[in-house]
N, C-alpha and C positions, 0 to 999 in steps of 0.2 A: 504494500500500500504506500502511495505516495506520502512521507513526511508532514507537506505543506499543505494537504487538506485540514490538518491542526493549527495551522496562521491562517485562519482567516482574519478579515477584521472589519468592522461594520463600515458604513458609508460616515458616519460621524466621526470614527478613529481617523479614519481616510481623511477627511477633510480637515479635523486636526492638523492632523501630518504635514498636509501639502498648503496648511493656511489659508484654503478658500472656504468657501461656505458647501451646505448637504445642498444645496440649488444648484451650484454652478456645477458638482458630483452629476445633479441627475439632467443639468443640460446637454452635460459632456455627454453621460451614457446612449440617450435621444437621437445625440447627433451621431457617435459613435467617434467621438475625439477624446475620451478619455482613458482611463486604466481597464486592463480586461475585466470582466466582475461575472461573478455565478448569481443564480440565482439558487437559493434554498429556500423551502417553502415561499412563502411570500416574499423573504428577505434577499436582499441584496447583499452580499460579501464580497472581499477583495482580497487576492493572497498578495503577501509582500511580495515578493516574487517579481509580481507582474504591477506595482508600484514600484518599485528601483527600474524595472523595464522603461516603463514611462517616464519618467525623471531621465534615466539613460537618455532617451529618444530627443529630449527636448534641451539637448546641453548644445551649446552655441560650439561651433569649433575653434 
């Protein structure tokens, strides 16, 4: 079993993290510009994982 299905972390922790707000989380997801995210039951989670991916992706060179 994959490790990082145990890091998940909510869209709140998420936005924490990255300093924006759970709105600009759920525009990103809509648009599809944001971090990868599961759905579990109704909820929305994000593994670190694929938040360091993100961050990666958007570093200026």
């Amino acid at each position: 079993m994959d490790s990082n299905i145990f890091e998940l972390m909510t869209a709140a922790d998420v936005a924490q993290l990255l300093k924006v707000s759970t709105q600009t989380l759920a525009n990103w997801r809509s648009s599809g510009q944001g971090p990868n995210f599961h759905k579990v039951g109704g909820s929305v989670r994000y593994e670190l994982a694929d938040i360091k991916e993100f961050v990666a992706k958007g570093r200026a060179a």
